[in-house]
C-alpha positions as CSV (number, residue, x, y, z in Angstrom):
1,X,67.6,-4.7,8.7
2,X,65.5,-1.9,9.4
3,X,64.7,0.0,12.5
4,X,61.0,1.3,12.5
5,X,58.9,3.1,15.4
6,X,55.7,2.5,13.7
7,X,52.8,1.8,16.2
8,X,50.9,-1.6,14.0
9,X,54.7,-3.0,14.7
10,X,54.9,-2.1,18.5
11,X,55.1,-5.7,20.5
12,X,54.2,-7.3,17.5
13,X,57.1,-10.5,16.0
14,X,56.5,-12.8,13.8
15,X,56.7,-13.5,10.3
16,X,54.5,-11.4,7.8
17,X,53.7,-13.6,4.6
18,X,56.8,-14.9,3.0
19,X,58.7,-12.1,2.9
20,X,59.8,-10.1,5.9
21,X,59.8,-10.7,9.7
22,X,59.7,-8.1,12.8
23,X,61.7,-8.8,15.4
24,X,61.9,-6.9,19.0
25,X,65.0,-5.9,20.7
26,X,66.2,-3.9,23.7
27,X,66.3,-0.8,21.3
28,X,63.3,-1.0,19.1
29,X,61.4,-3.2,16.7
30,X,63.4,-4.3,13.7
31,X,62.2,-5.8,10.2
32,X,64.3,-7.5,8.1
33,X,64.1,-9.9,5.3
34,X,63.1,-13.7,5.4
35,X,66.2,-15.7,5.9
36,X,67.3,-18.4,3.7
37,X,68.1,-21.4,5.4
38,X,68.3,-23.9,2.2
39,X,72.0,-24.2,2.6
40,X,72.4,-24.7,6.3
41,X,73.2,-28.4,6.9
42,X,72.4,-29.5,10.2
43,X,74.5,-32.0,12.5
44,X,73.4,-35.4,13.3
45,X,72.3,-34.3,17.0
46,X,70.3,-31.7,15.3
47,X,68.8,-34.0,13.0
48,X,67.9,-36.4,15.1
49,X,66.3,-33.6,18.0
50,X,64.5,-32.5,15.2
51,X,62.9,-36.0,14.6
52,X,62.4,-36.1,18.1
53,X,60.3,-32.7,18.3
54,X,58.1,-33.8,15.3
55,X,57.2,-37.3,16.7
56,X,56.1,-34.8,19.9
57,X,53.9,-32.8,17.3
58,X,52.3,-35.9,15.4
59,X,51.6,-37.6,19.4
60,X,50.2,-34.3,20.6
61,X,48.1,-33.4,17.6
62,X,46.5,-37.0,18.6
63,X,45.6,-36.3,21.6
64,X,44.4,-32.8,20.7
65,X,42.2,-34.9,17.8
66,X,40.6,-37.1,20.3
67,X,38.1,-35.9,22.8
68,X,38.1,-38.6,25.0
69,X,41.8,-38.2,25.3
70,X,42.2,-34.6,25.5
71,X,39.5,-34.8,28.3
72,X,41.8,-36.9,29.9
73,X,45.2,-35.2,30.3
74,X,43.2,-31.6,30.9
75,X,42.3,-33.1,33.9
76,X,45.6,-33.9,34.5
77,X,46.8,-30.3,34.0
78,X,47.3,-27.5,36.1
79,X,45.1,-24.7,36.0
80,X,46.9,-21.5,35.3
């Protein structure tokens, strides 16, 4: 981990490429390597949260596909 006070990095986070990721804390903006999360096993309530979310991608990504539908539910949000 890396502190840096370079100004491209200033509010920026996020993941650049495959490689390295800036992060912002209280003290600064920090980059440090990708982590590996091959070897993390995840607990059933995790697992199944995480089936969960993605069944809430693949239903929104429907709606955002269909114009009739997405006309639909933006009438039914508020506007910001």
């Amino acid at each position: 981990m890396a502190r840096t006070d370079n100004p491209l990095l200033q509010n920026t986070s996020g993941k650049i490429g495959n490689t390295i990721v800036v992060k912002q804390y209280s003290y600064g903006t920090v980059i440090s390597a990708l982590p590996n999360m091959r070897r993390v096993k995840k607990s059933e309530p995790q697992l199944l949260k995480q089936g969960w979310f993605k069944d809430a991608v693949a239903y929104a990504q429907t709606i955002f596909r269909n114009p009739e539908k997405k006309a639909t539910y933006a009438k039914k949000i508020k506007k910001w």
